[in-house]
C-alpha positions, 0 to 999 in steps of 0.5 A, a space after each residue: 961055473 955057468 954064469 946066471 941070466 939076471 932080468 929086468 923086471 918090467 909091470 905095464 899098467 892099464 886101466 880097464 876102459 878108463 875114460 867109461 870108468 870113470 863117467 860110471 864111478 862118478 854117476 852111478 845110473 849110468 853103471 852096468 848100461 853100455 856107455 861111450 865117452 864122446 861122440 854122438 848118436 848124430 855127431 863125432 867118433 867115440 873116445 871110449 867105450 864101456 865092457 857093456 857097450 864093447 859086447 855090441 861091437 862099439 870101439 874107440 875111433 868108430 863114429 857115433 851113428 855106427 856105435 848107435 847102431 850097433 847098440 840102439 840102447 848106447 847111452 853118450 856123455 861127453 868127455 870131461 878130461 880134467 877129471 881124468 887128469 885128476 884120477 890120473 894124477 893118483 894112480 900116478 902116486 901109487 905108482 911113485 910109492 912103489 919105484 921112480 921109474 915110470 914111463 906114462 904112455 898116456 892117463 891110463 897107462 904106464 910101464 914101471 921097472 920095479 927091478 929095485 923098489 922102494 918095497 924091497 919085494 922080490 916078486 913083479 907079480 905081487 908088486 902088480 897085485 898090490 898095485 891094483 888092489 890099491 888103485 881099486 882101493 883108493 880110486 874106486 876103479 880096476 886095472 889090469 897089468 902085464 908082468 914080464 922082462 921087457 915093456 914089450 912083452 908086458 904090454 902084450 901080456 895086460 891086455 889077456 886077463 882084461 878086465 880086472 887082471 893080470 898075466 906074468 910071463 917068466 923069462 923062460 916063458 918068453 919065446 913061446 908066449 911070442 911064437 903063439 901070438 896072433 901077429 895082429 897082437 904084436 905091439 906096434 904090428 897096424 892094420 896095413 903091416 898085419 895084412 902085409 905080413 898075412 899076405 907073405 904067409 905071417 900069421 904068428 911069431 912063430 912064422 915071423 921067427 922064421 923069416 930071416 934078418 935080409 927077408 924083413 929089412 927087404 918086405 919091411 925097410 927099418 922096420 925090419 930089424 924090429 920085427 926080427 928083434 921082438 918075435 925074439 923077445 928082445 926089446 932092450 927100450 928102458 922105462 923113461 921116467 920123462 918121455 920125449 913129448 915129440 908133438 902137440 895138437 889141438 882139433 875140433 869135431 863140427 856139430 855139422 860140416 863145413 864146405 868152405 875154408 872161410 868158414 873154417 878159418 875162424 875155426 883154426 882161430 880158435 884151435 890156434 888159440 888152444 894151441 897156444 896154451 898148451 905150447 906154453 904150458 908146456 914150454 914148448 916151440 916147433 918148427 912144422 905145423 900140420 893142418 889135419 882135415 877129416 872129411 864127411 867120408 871119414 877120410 884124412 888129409 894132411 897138409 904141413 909145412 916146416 919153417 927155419 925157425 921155432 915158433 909157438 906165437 898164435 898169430 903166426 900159427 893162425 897164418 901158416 895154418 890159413 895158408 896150407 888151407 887154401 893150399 889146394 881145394 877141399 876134397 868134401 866137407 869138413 867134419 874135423 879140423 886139427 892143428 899140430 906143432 912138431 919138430 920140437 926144440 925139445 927133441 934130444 939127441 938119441 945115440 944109437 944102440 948096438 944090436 943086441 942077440 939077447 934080452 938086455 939084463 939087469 938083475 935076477 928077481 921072481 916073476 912067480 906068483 905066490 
């Protein structure tokens, strides 16, 4: 008698351009015009970007004078994040109506296992369609999802029916969804790894299929077990609940840039300030600090420095922070000046998890849509 394959089942929720969304649900003249959220047509990079807006090339992390020139009609408003906080916190209670298990990756998405639910529903894809129409329902905004038996096939999959919908890929489905998939569209494939991997003749998870375990560790370090794995559809990652926070930051924009440290260090001031505050409220101390500088070119500069002992004091984060400032010259005026904790003593030990040749498994259920 054949043994039966039992799955996981694993929703990824995102919420379709949720910081525009929101600014176009709460004022209605600015619904159907293409939007940025952050930034300005003189100032700053954009946070989000509406569909309209989208449809002239505007993206988030691109400048403001680059989105106004893409789309001389864009219209900019300031990001306003308590509010996505407060519409994040009830889409997090629909989501807690349906299963404990919920991992936020951010305000706008998460990853749910409704393997065992509180609606007792033997379907993922109805659970996903129930889940938005309730988003819509009560919140007034759309979402799309992506249904399948690992967080790293379901987090692809949310992303093809954009906006307002969703895509379920069965478990038997899984393999060739992957060997089709523009590299570029693997989760946690970047820029420099997509270009790398173009270069040595990798276009699609088919291609990468093909190359061996030795092939990839050696082109790709550590990474290359990862990438061995996931072109297989393995991804063995659980949803959790309380995600590990493993940093926490604070940065400014400058409405014109500044060219001398004694100028920005009454900035870091008032960062270290904001610093604090969130170290405290999350209950929270590090030990390295990171002085994050952009320059008027858009380049970065990083600068950190790691101590014996945990800290979240300002004035100590306010002296360390001046001292990496003046650790070398500025390389060009400042446009951006961030500071970061990690190295948190919040951090858990993780025990390592044996390879695994095949989709880790829990419990059989229907992934068909009904």
């Amino acid at each position: 008698m054949s043994e039966v394959v039992q799955y996981r089942k694993i929703i990824h929720i995102d919420m379709d351009a949720f910081y525009a969304s929101v600014e176009q649900l709460d004022n209605p003249d600015l619904r159907g015009k293409p939007l940025a959220v952050g930034g300005s047509e003189m100032r700053g990079v954009v946070s989000a970007a509406s569909y309209e807006a989208r449809k002239f090339g505007v993206r988030s992390a691109m400048s403001g004078v680059q989105a106004k020139r893409y789309c001389p009609e864009l219209l900019f408003v300031p990001p306003r994040f308590d509010r996505y906080k407060e519409i994040s916190s009830k889409i997090r209670k629909i989501f807690l109506e349906y299963t404990d298990l919920v991992e936020p990756l951010s305000l706008d998405e998460a990853y749910l296992d409704v393997t065992v639910n509180k609606m007792n529903n033997p379907s993922a894809s109805l659970i996903a369609q129930e889940i938005r129409r309730k988003i819509y329902e009560e919140v007034g905004l759309t979402a799309s999802a992506g249904i399948s038996v690992n967080k790293f096939v379901a987090k692809i999959a949310s992303d093809y029916n954009k906006p307002n919908g969703q895509k379920t890929v069965n478990p038997d489905e899984v393999e060739a969804f992957l060997e089709k998939l523009d590299i570029k569209k693997f989760y946690g494939v970047g820029k420099v790894t997509t270009e790398k991997m173009y270069q040595l003749g990798i276009f699609s998870g088919f291609d990468l299929k093909q190359k061996s375990l030795e092939f990839l560790e050696k082109h790709f370090s550590n990474s290359g077990n990862y990438y061995y794995q996931i072109c297989r559809g393995i991804h063995n990652s659980q949803v959790k609940p309380n995600r590990t926070i493993k940093s926490i930051g604070a940065e400014r924009t400058f409405f014109e840039n500044l060219s001398s440290e004694v100028f920005l260090e009454d900035k870091i001031i008032s960062i270290a300030n904001e610093l604090e505050k969130r170290l405290q409220k999350s209950k929270i101390a590090g030990k390295t600090i990171t002085l994050k500088l952009k320059y008027s070119d858009f380049s970065l500069q990083t600068r950190s420095k790691t101590l014996p002992y945990y800290i979240s004091d300002k004035n100590l984060i306010i002296d360390i922070a001046k001292e990496l400032l003046y650790q070398e010259r500025l390389k060009n005026s400042v446009r951006l000046l961030g500071l970061s904790l990690n190295n948190l003593n919040n951090q858990e030990k993780k025990t390592s998890e044996p390879i695994q040749k095949s989709i880790s498994v829990q419990l059989q259920f229907d992934f068909k849509e009904k």
